[in-house]
C-alpha positions as CSV (number, residue, x, y, z in Angstrom):
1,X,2.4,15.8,-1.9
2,X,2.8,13.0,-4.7
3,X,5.9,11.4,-6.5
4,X,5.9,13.2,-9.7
5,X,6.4,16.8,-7.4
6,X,10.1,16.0,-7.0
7,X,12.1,18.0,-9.0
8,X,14.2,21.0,-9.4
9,X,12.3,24.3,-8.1
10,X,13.3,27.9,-8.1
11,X,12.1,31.3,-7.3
12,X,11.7,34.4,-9.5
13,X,10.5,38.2,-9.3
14,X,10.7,41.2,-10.9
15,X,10.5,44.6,-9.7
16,X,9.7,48.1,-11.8
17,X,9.1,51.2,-10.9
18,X,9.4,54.7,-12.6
19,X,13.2,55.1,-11.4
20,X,14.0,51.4,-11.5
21,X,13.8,48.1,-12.1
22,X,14.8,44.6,-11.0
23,X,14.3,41.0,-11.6
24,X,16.2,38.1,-10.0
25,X,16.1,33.9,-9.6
26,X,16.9,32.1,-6.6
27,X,19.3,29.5,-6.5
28,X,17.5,25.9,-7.7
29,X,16.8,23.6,-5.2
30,X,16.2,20.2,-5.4
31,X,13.0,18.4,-3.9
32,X,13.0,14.6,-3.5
33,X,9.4,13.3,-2.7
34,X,10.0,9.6,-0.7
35,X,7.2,7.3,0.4
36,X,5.2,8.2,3.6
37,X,5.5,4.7,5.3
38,X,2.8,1.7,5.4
39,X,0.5,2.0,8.0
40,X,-2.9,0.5,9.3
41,X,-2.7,-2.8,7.5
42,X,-6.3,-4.6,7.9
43,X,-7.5,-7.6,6.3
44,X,-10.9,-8.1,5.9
45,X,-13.0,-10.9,4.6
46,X,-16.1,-12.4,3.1
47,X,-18.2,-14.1,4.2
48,X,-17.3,-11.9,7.2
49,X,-15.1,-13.4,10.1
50,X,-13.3,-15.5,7.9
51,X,-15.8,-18.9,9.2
52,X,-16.8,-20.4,5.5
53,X,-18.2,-23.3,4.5
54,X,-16.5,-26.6,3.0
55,X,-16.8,-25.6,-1.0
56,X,-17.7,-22.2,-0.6
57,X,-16.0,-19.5,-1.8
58,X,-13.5,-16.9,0.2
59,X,-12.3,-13.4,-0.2
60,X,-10.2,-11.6,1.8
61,X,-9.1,-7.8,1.0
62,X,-6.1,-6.2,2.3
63,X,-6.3,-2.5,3.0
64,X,-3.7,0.0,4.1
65,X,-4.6,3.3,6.2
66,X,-1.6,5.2,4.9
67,X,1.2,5.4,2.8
68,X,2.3,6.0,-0.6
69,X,2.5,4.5,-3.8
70,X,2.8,2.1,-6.1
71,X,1.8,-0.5,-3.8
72,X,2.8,-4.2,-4.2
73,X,1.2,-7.0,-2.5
74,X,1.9,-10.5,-1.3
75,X,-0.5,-12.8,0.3
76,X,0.7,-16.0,2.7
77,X,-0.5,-18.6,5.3
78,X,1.3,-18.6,8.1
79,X,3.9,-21.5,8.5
80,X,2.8,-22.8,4.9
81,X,6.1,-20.2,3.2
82,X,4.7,-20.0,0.2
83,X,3.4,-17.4,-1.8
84,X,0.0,-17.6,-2.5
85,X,-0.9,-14.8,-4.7
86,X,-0.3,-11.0,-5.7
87,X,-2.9,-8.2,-5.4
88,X,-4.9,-6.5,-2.8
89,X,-7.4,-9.1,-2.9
90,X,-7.0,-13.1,-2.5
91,X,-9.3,-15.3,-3.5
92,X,-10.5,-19.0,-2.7
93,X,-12.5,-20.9,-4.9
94,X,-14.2,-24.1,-3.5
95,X,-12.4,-23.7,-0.3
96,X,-11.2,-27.1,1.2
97,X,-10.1,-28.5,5.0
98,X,-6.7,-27.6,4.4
99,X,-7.4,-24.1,3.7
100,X,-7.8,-23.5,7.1
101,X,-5.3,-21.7,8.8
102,X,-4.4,-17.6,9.6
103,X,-3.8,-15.6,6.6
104,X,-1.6,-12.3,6.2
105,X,-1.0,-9.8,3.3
106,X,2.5,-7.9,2.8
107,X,2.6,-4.6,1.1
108,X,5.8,-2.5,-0.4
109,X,5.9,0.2,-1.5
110,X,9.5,0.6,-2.2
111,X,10.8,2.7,1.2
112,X,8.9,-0.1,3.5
113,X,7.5,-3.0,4.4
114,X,4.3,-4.0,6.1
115,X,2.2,-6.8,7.3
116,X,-1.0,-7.3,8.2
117,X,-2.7,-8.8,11.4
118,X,-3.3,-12.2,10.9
119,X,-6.6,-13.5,10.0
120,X,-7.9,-17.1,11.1
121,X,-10.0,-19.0,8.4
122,X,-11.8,-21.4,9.6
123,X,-13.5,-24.2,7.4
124,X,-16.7,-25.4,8.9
C-alpha cells in the first residue's frame, strides 16, 4: 500500500442474461492511506565503530527498518543542541578532538518521529 492509493473507490457489475439484465455501483468509499510508523532506526559508520583518526574523514548513515514516506532527516550530538546537518548521511571532513562525542539521527515522516541509538565517535 503507498500514498498515492488513497482515494475515492467504488464497486461495479453488470449482469445479462437472455430474460434479464442488471448493472449496479456501490456506494463510494473513501480510502485514506497514513504513514506506517518509524521503526528500526540504526546508525552505522565508516570507518566502522565510529573510532577515527585525528584529520580523517567520517561518515555515518542513518537507516530506518520500516516506515513510510517522504522521509526527513536531522542529525545531532548529544548535549551540543544544535543541528548539524539534513540527510540520511552526515559527513565529517578532517575530523578534529572536539568532534568526539555520541551522535544520533531523527527521521519524520510526517505521522512520527524517530531516533536513533546513539553512536560514540571517538577521535584517536
Amino acid at each position: 500500500l503507498q500514498w498515492h492509493h488513497s482515494g475515492c473507490y467504488c464497486c461495479g457489475g453488470q449482469v445479462s442474461s437472455r430474460l434479464s439484465s442488471w448493472s449496479g455501483k456501490s456506494v463510494p468509499v473513501t480510502v485514506t492511506v497514513h504513514g506506517v510508523p518509524l521503526s528500526g532506526m540504526s546508525l552505522l559508520a565508516q570507518p566502522p565503530g565510529g573510532q577515527v583518526a585525528l584529520g580523517d574523514h567520517l561518515m555515518l548513515s542513518c537507516t530506518v527498518a520500516t516506515g513510510t514516506g517522504p522521509l526527513s532527516f536531522s542529525w545531532h550530538r548529544v548535549g551540543s543542541g544544535g543541528l548539524l546537518a539534513t540527510g540520511p548521511r552526515l559527513e565529517l571532513r578532517y575530523v578534529g578532538d572536539e568532534d568526539s562525542g555520541h551522535y544520533q539521527c531523527q527521521v519524520s515522516n510526517g505521522d512520527s518521529v524517530a531516533e536513533s541509538p546513539p553512536l560514540n565517535v571517538t577521535v584517536l
